[in-house]
C-alpha positions in Angstrom: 118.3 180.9 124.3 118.4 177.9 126.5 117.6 177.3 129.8 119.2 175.3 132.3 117.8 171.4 132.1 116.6 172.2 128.2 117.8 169.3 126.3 119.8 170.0 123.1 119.4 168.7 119.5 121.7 167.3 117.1 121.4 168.1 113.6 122.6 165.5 110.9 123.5 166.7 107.9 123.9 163.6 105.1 124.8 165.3 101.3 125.2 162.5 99.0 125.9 162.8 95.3 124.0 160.9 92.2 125.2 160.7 89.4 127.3 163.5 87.4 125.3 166.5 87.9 122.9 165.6 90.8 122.7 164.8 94.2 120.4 164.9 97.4 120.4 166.5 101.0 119.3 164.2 104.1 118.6 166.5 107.2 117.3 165.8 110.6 117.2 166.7 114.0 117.6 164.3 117.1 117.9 164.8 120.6 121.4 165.2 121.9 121.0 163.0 125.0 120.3 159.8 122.5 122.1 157.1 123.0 125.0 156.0 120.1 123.1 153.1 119.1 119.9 155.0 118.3 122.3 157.4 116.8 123.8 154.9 114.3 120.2 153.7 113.4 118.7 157.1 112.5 122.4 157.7 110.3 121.9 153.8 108.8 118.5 155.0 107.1 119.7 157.9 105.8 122.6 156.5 103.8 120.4 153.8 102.7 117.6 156.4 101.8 120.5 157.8 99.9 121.5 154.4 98.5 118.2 153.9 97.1 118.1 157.1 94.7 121.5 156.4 93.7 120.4 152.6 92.9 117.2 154.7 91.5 119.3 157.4 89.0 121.9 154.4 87.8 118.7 152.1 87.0 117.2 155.7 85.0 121.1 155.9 82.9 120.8 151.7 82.5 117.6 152.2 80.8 118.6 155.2 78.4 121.0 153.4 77.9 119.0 150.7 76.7 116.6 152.2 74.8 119.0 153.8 72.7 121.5 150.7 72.1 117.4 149.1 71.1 117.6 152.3 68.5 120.9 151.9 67.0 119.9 148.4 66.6 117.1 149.3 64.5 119.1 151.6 62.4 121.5 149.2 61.9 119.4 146.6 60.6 117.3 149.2 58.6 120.5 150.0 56.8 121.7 146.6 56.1 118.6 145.5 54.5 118.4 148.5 52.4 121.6 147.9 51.1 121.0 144.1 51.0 117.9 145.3 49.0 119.9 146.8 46.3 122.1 144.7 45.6 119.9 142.0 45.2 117.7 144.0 43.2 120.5 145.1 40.7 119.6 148.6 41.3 121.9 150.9 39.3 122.6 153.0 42.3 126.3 152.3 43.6 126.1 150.2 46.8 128.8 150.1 49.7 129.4 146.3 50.4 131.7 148.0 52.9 128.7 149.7 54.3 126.8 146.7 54.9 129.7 144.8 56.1 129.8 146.9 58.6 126.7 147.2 59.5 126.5 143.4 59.8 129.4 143.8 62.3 127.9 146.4 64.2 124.8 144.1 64.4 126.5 141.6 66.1 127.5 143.7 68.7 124.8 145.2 69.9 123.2 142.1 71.5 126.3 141.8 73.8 125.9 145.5 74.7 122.5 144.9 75.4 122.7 141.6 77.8 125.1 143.6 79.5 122.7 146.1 80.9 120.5 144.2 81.0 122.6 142.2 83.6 123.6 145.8 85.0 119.3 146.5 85.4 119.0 143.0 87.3 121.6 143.7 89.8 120.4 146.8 90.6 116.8 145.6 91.1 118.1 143.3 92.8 119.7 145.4 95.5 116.7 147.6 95.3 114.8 144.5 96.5 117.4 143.0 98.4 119.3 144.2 101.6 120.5 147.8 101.3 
């Protein structure tokens, strides 16, 4: 219980949400007597605490992301000269052209795909660094 003259607290309560499944849970306590503009300070680092994980997870799904467009890449060009192999081998096994066509296409692609997140990864370093 209180008594008379005991100053109250404030609790601030910031929930923000990262991503699809995640998310994190600011709390603190402040004196109820502070003034608004100390009040808007302590709530300005708390959004940008949150800010910064969600810059944090996004930079984590840019990097996945990535690695595995890196991967396909691979596979891709794996495939195309293993076809490309046989048929300038003249192996007797039957070889999709459409197959390497394809994979040609798919080839060309990929390098977009990747400059885009790689663009994505700078911004968000970027505002990691920058002013959040």
């Amino acid at each position: 219980m209180t008594e008379v003259g005991d100053k109250l607290a404030l609790t601030i309560n910031l929930q923000r949400s990262i991503g699809d499944s995640g998310g994190v849970n600011f709390v603190t306590t402040v004196p109820q007597d502070l003034d608004a503009s100390a009040l808007n300070a302590i709530v300005d680092k708390l959004h940008a605490a949150g800010r910064r994980l969600a810059v944090h997870a996004a930079l984590e799904v840019n990097h996945n992301e990535l690695d595995q467009a890196n991967l396909t890449k691979r596979m891709h060009e794996a495939q195309a000269d293993s076809i490309e192999k046989k048929l300038l081998g003249g192996s007797k096994m039957t070889v999709d052209k459409d197959a390497l066509t394809k994979s040609r296409e798919q080839l060309a692609l990929i390098p977009v795909h990747i400059e885009k997140i790689d663009s994505k990864i700078a911004a968000l370093r970027k505002e990691l660094n920058g002013a959040i």
